[in-house]
LUMBATI-492441 format. One line per field, with one value per atom (N, C-alpha, C): residue number from 0; y, x, z; atom name. Coordinates in steps of 0.2 Angstrom, whole numbers, plus 5000, padded with zeros to 4 digits. Atoms other than C-alpha are relative to their C-alpha. Layout:
residues N
pos: c(NUM/...)
y: c(Y/...)
x: c(X/...)
z: c(Z/...)
site: c(CA/...)
end
This chain:
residues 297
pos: c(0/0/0/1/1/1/2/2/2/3/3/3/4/4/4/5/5/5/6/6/6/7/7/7/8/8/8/9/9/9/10/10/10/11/11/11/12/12/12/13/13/13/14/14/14/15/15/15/16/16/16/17/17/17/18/18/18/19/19/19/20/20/20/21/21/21/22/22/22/23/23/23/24/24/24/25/25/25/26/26/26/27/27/27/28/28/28/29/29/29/30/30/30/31/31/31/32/32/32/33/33/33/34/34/34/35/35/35/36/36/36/37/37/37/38/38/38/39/39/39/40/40/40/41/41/41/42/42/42/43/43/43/44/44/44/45/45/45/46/46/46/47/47/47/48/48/48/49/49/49/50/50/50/51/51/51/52/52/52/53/53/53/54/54/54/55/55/55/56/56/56/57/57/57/58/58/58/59/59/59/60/60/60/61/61/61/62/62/62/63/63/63/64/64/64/65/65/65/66/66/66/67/67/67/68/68/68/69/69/69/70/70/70/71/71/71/72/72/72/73/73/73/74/74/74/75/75/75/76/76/76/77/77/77/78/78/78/79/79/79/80/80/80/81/81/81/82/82/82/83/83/83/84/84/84/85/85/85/86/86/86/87/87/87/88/88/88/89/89/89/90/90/90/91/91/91/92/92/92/93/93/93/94/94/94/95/95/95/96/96/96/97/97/97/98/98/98/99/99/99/100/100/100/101/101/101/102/102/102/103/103/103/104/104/104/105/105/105/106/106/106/107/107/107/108/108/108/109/109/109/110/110/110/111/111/111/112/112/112/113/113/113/114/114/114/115/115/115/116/116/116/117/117/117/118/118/118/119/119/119/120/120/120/121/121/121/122/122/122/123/123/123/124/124/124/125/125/125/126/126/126/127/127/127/128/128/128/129/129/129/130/130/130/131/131/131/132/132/132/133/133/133/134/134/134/135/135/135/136/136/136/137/137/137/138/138/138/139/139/139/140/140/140/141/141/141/142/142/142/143/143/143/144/144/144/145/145/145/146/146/146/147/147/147/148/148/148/149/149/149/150/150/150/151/151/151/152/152/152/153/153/153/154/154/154/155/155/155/156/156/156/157/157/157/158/158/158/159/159/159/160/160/160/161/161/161/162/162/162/163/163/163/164/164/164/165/165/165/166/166/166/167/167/167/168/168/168/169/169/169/170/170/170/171/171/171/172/172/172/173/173/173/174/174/174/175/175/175/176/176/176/177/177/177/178/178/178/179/179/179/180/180/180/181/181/181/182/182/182/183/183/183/184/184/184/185/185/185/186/186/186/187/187/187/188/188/188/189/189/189/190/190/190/191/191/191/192/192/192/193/193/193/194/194/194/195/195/195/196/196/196/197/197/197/198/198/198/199/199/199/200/200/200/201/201/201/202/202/202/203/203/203/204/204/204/205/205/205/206/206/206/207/207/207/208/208/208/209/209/209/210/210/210/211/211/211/212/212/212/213/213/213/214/214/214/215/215/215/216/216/216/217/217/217/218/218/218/219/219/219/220/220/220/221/221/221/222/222/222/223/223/223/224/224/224/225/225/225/226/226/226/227/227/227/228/228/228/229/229/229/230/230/230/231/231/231/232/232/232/233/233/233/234/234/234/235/235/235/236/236/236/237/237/237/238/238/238/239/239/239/240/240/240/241/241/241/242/242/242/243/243/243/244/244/244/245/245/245/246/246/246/247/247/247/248/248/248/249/249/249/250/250/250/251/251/251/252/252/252/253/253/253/254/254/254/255/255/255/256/256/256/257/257/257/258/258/258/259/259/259/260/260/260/261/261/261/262/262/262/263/263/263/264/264/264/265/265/265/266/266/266/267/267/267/268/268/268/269/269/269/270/270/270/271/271/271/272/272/272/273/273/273/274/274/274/275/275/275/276/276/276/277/277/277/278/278/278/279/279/279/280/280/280/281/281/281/282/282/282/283/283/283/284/284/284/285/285/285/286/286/286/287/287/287/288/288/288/289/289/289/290/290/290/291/291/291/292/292/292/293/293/293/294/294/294/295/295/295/296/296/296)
y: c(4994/5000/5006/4993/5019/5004/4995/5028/5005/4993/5046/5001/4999/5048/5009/4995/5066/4998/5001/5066/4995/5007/5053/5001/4995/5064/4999/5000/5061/4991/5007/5043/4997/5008/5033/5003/4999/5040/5001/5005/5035/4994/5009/5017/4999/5004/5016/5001/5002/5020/4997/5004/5009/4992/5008/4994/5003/5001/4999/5000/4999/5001/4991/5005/4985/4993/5004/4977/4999/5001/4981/5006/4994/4997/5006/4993/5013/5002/4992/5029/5007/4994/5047/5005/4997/5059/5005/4990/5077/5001/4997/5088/5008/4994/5106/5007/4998/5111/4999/5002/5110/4994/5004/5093/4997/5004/5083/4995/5005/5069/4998/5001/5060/4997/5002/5052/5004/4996/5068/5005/4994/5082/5006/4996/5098/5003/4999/5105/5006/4994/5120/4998/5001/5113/5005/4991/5130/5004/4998/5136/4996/5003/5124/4997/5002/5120/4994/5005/5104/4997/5004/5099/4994/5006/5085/4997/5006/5077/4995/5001/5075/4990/5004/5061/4996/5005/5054/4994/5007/5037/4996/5004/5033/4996/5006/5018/5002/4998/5026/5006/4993/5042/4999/5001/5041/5007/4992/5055/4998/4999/5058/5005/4992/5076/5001/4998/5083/5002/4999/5093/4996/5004/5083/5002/5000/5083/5003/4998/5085/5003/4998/5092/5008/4994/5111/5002/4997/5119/5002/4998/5121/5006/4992/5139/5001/5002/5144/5003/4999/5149/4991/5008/5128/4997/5005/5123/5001/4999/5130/4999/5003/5125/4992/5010/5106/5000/5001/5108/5002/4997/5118/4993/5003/5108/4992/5006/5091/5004/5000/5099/5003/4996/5109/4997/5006/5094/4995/5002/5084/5002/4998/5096/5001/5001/5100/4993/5007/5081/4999/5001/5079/5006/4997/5095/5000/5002/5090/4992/5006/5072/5001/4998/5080/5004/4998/5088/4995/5008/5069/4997/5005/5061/4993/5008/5045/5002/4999/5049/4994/5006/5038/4994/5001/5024/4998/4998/5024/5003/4996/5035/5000/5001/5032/5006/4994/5047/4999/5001/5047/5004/4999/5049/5000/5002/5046/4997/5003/5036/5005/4997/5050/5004/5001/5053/4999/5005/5043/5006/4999/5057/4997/5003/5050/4998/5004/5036/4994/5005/5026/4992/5006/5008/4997/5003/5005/4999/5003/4996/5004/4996/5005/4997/5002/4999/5006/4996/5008/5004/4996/5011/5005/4998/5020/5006/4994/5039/5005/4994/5054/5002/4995/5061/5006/4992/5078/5000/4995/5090/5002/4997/5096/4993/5007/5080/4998/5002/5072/5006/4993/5089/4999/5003/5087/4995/5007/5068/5002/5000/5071/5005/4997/5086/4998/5004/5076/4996/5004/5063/5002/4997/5075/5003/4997/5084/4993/5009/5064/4997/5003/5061/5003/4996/5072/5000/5003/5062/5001/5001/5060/4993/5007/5047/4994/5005/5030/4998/5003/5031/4999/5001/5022/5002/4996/5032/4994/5001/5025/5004/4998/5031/4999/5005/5022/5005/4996/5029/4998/5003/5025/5002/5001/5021/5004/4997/5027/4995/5002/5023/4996/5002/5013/4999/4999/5014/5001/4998/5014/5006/4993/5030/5007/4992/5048/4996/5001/5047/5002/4999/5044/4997/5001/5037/5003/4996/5047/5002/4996/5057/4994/5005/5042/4994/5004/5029/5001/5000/5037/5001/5002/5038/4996/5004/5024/4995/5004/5016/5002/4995/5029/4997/5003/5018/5008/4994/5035/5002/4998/5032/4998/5001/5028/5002/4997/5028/5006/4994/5045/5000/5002/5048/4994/5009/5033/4995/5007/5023/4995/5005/5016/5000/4998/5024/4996/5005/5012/5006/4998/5017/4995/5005/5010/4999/4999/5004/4997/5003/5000/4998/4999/4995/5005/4998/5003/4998/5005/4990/4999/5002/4986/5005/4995/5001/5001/5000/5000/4995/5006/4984/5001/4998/4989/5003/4998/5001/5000/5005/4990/4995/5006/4978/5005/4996/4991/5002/4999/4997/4993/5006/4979/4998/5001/4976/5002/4996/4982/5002/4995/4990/5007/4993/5007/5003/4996/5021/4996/5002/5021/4992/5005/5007/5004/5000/5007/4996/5001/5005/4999/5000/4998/4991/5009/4980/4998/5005/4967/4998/5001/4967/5007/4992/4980/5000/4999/4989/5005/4994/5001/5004/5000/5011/4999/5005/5005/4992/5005/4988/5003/5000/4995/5005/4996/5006/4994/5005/4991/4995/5004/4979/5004/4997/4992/5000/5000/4992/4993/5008/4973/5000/5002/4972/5002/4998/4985/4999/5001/4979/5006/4996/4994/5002/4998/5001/5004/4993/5013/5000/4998/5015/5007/4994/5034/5003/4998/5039/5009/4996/5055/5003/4996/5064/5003/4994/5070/5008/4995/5086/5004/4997/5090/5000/5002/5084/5005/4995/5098/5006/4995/5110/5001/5000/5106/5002/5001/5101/5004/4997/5109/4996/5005/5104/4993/5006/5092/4993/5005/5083/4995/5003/5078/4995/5003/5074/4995/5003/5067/4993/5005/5057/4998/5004/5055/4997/5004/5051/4992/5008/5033/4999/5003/5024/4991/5007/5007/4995/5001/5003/4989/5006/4986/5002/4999/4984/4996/5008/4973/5000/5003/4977/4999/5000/4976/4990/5007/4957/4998/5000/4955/4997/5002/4956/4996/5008/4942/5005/4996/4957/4996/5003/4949/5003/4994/4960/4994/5006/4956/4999/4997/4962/5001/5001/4956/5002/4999/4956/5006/4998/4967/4998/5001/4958/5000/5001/4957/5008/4991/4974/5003/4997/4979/4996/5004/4965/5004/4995/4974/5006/4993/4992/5001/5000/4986/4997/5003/4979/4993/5005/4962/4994/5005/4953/4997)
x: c(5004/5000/5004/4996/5006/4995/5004/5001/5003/4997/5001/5000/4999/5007/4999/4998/5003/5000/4999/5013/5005/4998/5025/5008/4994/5041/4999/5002/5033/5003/4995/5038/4994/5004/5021/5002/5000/5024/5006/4994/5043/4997/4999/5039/4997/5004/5024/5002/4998/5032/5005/4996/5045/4998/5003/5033/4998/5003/5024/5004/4995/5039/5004/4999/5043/4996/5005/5029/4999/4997/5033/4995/5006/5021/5006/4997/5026/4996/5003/5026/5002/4998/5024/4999/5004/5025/5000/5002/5018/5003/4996/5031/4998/5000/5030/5004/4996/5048/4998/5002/5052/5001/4998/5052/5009/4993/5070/5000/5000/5065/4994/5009/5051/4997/5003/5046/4997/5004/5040/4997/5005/5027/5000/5001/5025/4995/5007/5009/5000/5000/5004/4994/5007/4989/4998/5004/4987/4995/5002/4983/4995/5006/4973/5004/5000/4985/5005/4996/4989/4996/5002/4989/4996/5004/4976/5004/4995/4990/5003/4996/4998/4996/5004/4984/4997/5003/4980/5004/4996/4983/5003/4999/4985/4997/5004/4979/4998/5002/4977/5004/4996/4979/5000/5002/4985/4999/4997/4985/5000/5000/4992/5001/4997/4995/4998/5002/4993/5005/4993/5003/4998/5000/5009/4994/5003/4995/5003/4994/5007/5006/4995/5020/5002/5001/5016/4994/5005/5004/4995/5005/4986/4999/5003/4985/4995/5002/4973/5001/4996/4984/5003/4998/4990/4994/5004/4975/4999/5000/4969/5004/4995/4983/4999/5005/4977/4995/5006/4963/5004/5000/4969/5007/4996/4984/5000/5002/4973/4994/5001/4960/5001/4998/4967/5004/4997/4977/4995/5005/4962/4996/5003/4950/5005/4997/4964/5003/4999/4968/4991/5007/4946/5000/5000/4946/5004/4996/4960/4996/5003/4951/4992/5005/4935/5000/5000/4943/5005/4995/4950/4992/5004/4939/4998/4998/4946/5005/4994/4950/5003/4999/4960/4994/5007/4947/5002/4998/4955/5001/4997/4958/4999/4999/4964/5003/4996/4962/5001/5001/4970/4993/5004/4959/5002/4999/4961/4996/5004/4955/4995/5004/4950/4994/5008/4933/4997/5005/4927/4998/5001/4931/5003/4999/4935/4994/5005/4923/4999/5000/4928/5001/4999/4925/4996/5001/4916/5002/4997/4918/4998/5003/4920/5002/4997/4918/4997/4999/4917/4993/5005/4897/4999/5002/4899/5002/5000/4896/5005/4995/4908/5000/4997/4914/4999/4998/4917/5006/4992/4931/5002/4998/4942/5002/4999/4950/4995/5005/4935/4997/5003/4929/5006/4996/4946/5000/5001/4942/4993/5004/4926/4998/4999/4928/5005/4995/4944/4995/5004/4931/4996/5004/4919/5005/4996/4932/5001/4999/4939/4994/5008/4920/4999/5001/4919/5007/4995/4930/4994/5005/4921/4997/5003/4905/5007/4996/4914/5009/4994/4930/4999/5002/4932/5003/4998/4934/5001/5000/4942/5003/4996/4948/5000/4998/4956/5004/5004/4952/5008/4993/4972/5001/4997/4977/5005/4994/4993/5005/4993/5007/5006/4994/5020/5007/4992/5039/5006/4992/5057/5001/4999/5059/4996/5006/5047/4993/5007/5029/4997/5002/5020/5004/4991/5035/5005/4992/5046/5002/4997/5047/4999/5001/5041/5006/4996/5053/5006/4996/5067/5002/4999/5062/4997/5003/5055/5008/4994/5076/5002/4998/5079/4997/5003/5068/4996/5004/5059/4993/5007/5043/4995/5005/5026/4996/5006/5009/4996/5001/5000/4992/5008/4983/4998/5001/4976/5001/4999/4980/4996/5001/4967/4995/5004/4961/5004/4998/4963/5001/4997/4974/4999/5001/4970/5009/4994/4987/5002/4996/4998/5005/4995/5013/5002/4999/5020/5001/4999/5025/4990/5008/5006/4996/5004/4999/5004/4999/5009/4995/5005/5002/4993/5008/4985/4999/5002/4984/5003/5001/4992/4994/5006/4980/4992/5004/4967/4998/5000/4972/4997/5002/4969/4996/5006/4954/4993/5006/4935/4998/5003/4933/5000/5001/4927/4998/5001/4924/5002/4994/4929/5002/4997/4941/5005/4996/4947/5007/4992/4966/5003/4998/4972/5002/5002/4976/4996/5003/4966/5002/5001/4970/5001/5002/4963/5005/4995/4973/5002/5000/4976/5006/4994/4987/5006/4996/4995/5004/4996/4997/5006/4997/5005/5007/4994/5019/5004/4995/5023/5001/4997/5025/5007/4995/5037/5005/4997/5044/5006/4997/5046/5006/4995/5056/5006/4994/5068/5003/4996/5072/4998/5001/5066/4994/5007/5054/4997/5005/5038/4995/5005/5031/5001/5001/5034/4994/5006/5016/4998/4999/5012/4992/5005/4997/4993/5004/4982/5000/5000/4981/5007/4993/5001/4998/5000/4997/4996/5005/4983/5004/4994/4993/5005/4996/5006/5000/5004/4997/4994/5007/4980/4994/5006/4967/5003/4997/4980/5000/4999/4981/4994/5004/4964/4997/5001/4962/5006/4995/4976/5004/4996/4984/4994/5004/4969/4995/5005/4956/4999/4998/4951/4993/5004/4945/5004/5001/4941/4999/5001/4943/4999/5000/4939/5002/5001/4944/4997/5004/4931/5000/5000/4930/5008/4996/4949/5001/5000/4947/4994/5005/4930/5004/4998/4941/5007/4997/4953/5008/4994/4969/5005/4995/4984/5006/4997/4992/5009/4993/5012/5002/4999/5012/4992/5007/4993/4999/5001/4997/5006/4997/5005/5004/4995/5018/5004/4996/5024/5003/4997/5022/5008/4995/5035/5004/4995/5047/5003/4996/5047/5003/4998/5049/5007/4996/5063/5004/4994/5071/5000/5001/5069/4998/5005/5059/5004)
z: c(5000/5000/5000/4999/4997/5007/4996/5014/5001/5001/5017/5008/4992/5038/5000/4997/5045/5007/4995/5062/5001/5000/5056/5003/4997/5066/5006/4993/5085/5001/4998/5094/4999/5001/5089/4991/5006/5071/4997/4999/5070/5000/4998/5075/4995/5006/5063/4993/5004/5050/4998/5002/5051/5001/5003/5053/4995/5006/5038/4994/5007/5028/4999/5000/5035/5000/5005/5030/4993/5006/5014/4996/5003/5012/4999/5001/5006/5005/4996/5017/4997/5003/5011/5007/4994/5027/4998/5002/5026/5007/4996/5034/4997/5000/5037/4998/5002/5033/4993/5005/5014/4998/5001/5008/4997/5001/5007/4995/5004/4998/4995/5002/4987/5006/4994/5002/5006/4995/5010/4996/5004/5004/5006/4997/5013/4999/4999/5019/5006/4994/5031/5003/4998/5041/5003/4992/5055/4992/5002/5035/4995/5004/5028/4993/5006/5014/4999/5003/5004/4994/5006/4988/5001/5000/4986/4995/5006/4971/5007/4995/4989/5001/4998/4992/4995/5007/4974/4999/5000/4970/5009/4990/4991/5001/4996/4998/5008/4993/5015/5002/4995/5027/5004/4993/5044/5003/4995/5055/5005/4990/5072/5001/4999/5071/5006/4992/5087/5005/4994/5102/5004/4995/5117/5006/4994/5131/5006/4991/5146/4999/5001/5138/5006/4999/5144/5006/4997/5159/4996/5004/5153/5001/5001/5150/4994/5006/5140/4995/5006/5124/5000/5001/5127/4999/4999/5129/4992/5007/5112/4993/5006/5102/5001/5000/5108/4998/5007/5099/4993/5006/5084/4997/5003/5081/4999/5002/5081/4993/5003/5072/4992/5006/5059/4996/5003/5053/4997/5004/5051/4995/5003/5044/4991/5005/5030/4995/5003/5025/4997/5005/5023/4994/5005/5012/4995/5006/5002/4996/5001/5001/4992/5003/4996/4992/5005/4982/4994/5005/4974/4998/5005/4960/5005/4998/4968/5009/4995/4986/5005/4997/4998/5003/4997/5003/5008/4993/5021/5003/4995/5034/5008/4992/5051/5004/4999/5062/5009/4994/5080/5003/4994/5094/5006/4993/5113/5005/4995/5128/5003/4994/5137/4995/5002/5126/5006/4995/5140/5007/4994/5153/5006/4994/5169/5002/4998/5171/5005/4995/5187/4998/5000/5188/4992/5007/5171/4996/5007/5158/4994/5002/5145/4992/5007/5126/4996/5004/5111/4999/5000/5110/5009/4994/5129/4997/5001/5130/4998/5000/5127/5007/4994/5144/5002/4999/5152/5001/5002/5150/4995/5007/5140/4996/5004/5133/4997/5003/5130/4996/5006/5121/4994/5007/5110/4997/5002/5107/4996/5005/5100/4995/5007/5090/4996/5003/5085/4993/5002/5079/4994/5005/5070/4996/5004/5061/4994/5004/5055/4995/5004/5050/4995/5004/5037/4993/5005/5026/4994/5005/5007/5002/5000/5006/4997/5003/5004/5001/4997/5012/5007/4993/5028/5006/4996/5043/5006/4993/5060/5003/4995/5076/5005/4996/5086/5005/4991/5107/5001/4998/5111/5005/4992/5129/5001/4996/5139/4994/5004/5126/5005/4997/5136/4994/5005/5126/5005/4995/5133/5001/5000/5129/4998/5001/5130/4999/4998/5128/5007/4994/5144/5005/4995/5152/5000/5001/5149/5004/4994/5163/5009/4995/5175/5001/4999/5171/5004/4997/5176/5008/4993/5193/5003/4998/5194/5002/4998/5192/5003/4996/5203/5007/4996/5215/5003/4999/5218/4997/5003/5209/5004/4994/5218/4996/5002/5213/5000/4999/5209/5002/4998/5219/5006/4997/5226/4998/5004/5212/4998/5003/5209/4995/5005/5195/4995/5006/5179/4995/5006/5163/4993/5004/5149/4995/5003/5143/4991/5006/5127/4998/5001/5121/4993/5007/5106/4995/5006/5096/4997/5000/5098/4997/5002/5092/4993/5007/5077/4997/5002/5075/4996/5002/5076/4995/5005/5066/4993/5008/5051/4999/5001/5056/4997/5001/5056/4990/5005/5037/4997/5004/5032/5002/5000/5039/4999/5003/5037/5007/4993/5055/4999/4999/5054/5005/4993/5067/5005/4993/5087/4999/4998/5091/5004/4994/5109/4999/5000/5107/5004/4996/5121/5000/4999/5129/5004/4997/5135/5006/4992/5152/5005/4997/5163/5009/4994/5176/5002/5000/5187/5003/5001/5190/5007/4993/5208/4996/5003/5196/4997/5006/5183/5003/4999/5192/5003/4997/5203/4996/5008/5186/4998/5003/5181/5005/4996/5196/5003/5002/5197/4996/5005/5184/5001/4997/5187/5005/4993/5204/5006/4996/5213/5003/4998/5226/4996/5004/5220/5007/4994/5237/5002/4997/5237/4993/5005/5232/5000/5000/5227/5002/4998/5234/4995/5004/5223/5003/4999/5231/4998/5003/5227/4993/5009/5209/4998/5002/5208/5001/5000/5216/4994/5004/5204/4993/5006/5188/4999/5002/5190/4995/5005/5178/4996/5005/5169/5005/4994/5186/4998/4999/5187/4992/5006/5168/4997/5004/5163/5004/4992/5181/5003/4995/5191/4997/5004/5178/4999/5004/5174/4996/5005/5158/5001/5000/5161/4991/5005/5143/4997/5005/5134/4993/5004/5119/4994/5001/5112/4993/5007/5092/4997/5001/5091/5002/4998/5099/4997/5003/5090/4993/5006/5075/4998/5001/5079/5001/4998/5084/5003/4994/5093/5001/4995/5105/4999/4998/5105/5007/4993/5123/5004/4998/5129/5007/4995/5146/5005/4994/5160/5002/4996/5167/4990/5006/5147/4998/4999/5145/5002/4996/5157/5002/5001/5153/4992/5009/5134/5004/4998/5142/5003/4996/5154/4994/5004/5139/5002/5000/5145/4997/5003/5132/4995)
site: c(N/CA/C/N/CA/C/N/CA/C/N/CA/C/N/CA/C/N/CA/C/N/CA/C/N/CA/C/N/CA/C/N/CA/C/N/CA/C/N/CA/C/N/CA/C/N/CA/C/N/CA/C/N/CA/C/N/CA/C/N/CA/C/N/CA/C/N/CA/C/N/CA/C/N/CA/C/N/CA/C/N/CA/C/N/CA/C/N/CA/C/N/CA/C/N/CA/C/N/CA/C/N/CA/C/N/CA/C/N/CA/C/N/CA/C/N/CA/C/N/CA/C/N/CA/C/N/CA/C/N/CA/C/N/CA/C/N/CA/C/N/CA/C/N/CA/C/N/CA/C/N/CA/C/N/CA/C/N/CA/C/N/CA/C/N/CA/C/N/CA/C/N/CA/C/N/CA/C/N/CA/C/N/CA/C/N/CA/C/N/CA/C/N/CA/C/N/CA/C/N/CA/C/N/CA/C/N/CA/C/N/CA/C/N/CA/C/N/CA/C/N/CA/C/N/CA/C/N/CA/C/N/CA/C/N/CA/C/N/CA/C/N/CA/C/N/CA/C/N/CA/C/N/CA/C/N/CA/C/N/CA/C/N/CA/C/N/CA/C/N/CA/C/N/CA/C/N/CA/C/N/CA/C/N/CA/C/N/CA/C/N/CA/C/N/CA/C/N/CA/C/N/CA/C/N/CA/C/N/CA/C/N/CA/C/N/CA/C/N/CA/C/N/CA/C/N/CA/C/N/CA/C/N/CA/C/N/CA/C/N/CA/C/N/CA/C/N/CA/C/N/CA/C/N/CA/C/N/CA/C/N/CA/C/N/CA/C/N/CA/C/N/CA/C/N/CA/C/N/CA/C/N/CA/C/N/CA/C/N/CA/C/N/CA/C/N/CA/C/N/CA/C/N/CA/C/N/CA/C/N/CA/C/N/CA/C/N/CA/C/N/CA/C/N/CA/C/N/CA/C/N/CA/C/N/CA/C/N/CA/C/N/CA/C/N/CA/C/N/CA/C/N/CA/C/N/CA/C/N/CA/C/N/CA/C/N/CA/C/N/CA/C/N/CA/C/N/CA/C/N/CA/C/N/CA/C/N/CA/C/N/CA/C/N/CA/C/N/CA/C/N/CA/C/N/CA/C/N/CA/C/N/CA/C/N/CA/C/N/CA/C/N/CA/C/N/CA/C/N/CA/C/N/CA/C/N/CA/C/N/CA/C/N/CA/C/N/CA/C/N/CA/C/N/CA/C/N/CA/C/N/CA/C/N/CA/C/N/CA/C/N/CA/C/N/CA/C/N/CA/C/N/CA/C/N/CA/C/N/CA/C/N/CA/C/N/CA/C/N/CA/C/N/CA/C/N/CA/C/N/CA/C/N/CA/C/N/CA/C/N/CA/C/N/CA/C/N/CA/C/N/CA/C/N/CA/C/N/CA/C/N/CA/C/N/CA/C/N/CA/C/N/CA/C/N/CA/C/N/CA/C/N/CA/C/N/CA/C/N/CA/C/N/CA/C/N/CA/C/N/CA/C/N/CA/C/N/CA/C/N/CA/C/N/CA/C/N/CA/C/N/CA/C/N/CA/C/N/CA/C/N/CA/C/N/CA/C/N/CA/C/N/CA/C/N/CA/C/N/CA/C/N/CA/C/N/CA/C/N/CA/C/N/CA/C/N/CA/C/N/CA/C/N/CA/C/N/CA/C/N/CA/C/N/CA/C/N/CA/C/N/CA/C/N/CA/C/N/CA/C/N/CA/C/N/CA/C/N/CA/C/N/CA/C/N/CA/C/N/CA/C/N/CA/C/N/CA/C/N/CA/C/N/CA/C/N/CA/C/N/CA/C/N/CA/C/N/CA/C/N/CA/C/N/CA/C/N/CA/C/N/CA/C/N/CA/C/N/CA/C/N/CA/C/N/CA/C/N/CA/C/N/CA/C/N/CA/C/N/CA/C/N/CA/C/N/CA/C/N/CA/C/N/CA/C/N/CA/C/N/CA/C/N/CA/C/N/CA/C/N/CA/C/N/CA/C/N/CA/C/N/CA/C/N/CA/C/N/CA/C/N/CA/C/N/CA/C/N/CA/C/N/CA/C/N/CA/C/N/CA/C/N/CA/C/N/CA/C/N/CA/C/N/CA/C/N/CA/C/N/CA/C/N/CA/C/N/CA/C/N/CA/C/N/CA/C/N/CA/C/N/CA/C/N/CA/C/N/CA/C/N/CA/C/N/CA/C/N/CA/C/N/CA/C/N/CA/C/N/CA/C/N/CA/C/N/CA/C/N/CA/C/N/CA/C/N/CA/C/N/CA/C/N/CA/C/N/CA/C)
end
């Protein structure tokens, strides 16, 4: 297949295009600077522009465009750019689509878990509501922006968990105190994370290309957990304590609204049309997890 990656510079768009490439797919990524290669096009999403030749003859668009969640305090000129710079990358990939005779008939647009909100102990599959806050207000204008692909191509978007990877993402900044024996669960901990590896979300979303699943698909794995598990798994491995817990109240103080959205929150996710459709996770379970992460595996 020729796919067309916006966001394929970040650390889940790095990896996937090097399974796709190593599947034996072409990749075309849309960069911002001015193209280097034929392997990249350059496009201006904040203005809406890209050639639509950019996407002619493509067998699929991915997108993961989007600033980091946690990178920065929610101000709100940050918060703002977390919409604009999810949405103005999508709506600009549908409006160039929409002006192709023959447009890609696939498009897979990030989304996020937190759709959901912070929903407690519920299970949460793909038919379950939209949430409150801001995240979930990004996830499902995220959503409708994606929806507005042309009649006839197939739209998904896959709800993606806490990314776990050796290096950056959502660990990035936890790992390392975690070998420092200085990490500990935040909160009570026992708010669930819907987790992932990265390998695994590559995976998915080649399996996704190649399958007939369209709309939400909860992107996570199959074994639910919260997060008191999932730091002392990580812990496990590396040898170290994680009994220095951090307080919700510090973490507001600290964080502010990001605290309670982003750390405290929980989505109990299943992800049942991704196991519906016969998916096989490399990293199913939790202790597996965190044997890849540690480099163990």
């Amino acid at each position: 297949m020729r796919i067309v990656i916006a966001g394929a510079s970040g650390l889940i768009g790095t990896h996937m295009s090097a399974t796709f490439r190593g599947a034996g797919h072409q990749v075309i990524s849309l960069v911002r600077r001015e193209a280097s290669s034929a392997a990249e096009v350059q496009w201006n999403p904040a203005a809406g522009e890209l050639d639509p030749k950019a996407l002619e003859g493509a067998d699929a668009v991915v997108n993961l465009s989007g600033a980091g969640i946690g990178d920065r305090p929610w101000t709100r000129k940050r918060v703002a750019e977390l919409f604009s710079s999810r949405l103005d990358p999508t709506r600009t990939l549908t409006n160039a689509m929409r002006r192709l005779d023959s447009p890609p008939p696939v498009f897979i647009s990030q989304s996020g878990a937190n759709y959901y909100g912070d929903a407690g102990n519920t299970v949460l599959r793909e038919d379950a509501p939209q949430g409150a806050g801001t995240l979930a207000r990004i996830c499902g204008e995220w959503e409708t922006a994606a929806a507005a692909a042309p009649p006839g191509v197939r739209v998904v978007t896959p709800r993606t968990g806490v990314v776990l990877s050796r290096k950056g993402g959502a660990l990035g900044r936890l790992l390392p105190l975690i070998r420092l024996g200085l990490g500990g669960p935040l909160g009570n901990g026992r708010q669930y994370w819907p987790w992932v590896t990265l390998p695994d979300v590559s995976e998915a979303f080649l399996f996704l290309l190649e399958s007939d699943v369209s709309g939400p698909v909860n992107l996570c794995a199959p074994e639910q957990t919260d997060v008191n598990a999932l730091i002392a798994a990580l812990a496990r491995v590396l040898h170290r304590p994680a009994a220095l817990r951090v307080p919700a109240p510090v973490l507001r103080l600290v964080m502010r609204d990001l605290a309670d959205e982003l750390l405290l929150g929980s989505q109990r996710l299943e992800p049942a049309r991704l196991l519906a459709a016969g998916f096989a996770w490399q990293q199913p379970t939790l202790a597996e997890a965190a044997q890849w992460v540690a480099g163990k595996d």
